[in-house]
SEBA-142793 format. One record per residue: x, y, z of N, C-alpha, C in turn. Coordinates in steps of 0.05 Angstrom, whole numbers, plus 5000, padded with zeros to 4 digits. Each point is the difference from the previous one (the first is absolute). Layout:
XYZXYZXYZ;...
END
This chain:
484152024627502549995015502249914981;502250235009502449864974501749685011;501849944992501349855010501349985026;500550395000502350095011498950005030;497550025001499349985024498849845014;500150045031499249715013497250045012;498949784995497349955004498850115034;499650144996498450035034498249915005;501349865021497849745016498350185020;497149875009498550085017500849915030;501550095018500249905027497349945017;500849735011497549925023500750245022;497850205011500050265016500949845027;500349885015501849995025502849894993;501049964981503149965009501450234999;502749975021501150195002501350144986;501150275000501450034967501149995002;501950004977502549804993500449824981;502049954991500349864970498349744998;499849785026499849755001495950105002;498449894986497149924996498549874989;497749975012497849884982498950134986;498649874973498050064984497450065009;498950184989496750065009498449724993;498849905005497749804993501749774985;502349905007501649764989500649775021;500150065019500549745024498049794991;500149805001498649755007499549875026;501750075017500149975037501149734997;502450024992501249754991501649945030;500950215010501150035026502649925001;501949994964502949885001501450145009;500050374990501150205005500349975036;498250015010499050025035501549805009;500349784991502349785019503250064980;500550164991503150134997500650225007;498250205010499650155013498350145014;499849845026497350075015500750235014;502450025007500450355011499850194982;500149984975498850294977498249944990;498749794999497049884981497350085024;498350104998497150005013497449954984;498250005007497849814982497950125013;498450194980497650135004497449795002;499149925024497949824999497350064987;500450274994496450114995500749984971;502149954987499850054970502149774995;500449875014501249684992502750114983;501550175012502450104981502050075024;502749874982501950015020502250324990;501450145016502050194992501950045023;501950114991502050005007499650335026;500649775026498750155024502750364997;501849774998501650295003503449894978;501950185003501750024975502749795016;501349814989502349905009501950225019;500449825013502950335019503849804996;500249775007501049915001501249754972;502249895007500749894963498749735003;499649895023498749805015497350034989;498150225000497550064994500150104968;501450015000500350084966499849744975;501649795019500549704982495849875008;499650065021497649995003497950094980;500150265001498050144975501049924973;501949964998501149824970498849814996;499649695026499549815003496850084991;498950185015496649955000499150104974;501550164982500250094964498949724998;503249914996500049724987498649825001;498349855021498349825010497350154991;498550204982498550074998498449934985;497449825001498849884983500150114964;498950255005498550074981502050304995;502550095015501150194988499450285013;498349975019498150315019502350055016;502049925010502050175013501850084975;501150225001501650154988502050205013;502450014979501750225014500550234982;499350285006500450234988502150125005;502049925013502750125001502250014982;503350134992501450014994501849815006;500349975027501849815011501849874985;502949994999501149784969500249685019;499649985026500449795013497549825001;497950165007496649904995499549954964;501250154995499149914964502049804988;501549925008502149755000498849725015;499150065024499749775007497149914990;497750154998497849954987501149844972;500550154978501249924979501549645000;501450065026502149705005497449785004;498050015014497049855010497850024986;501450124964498250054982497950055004;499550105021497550325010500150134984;501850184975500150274992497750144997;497949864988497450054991499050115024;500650005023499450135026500750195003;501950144985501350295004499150204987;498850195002499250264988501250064980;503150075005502450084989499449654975;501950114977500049804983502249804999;499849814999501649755001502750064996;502249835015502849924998500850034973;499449794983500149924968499250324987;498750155009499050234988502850205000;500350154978501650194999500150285009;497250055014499150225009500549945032;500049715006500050015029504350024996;500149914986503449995006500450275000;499450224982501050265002499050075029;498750015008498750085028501749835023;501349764993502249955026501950154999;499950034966503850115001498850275015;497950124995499850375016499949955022;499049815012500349935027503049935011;500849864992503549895009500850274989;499450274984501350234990500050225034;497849924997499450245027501549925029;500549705002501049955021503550155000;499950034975503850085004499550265005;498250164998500150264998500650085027;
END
């Protein structure tokens, strides 16, 4: 793998799709994620692994799935999205390491806001 590209993670098979997930075989059943967001967090009892039941809808449920990133023992929730608002506030809660996409400080993720804030004028 070059630099240039981003590591593809193994998704835990019941979360919903969508940017916001868990790691395949990384939970600890720490259950931090689940008390910041118990309306998107669910927890597979037969395999002691928690994922993300379904995708944020609201900005309310969004600061949520941010929250349950962040509080994550060991780093098993992650965000695979673009978002420049989700990759800001991760970054701000020094999560970055949670983002698919490559860090704030990274020059590759700044070209990718600016294409993002590019497309919005279009």
């Amino acid at each position: 793998m070059n630099s240039k590209q981003v590591k593809q993670r193994d998704r835990y098979p019941l979360n919903a799709a969508g940017d916001f997930y868990v790691e395949n075989e990384a939970c600890i059943c720490c259950m931090a994620p689940h008390s910041e967001a118990p309306e998107l967090m669910g927890f597979d009892e037969e395999t002691s692994h928690c994922y993300f039941k379904r995708q944020p809808q609201t900005r309310e449920e969004l600061e949520r799935a941010i929250a349950a990133v962040v509080v994550s023992d060991v780093q098993a929730l992650r965000y695979a999205g673009t978002d420049e608002y989700v990759l800001r506030r991760l970054a701000d809660e020094k999560s970055e390491d949670c983002c698919d996409a490559p860090s704030p400080g990274n020059s590759r993720l700044k070209c990718l806001l600016k294409l993002l804030k590019a497309k919005k004028r279009i």
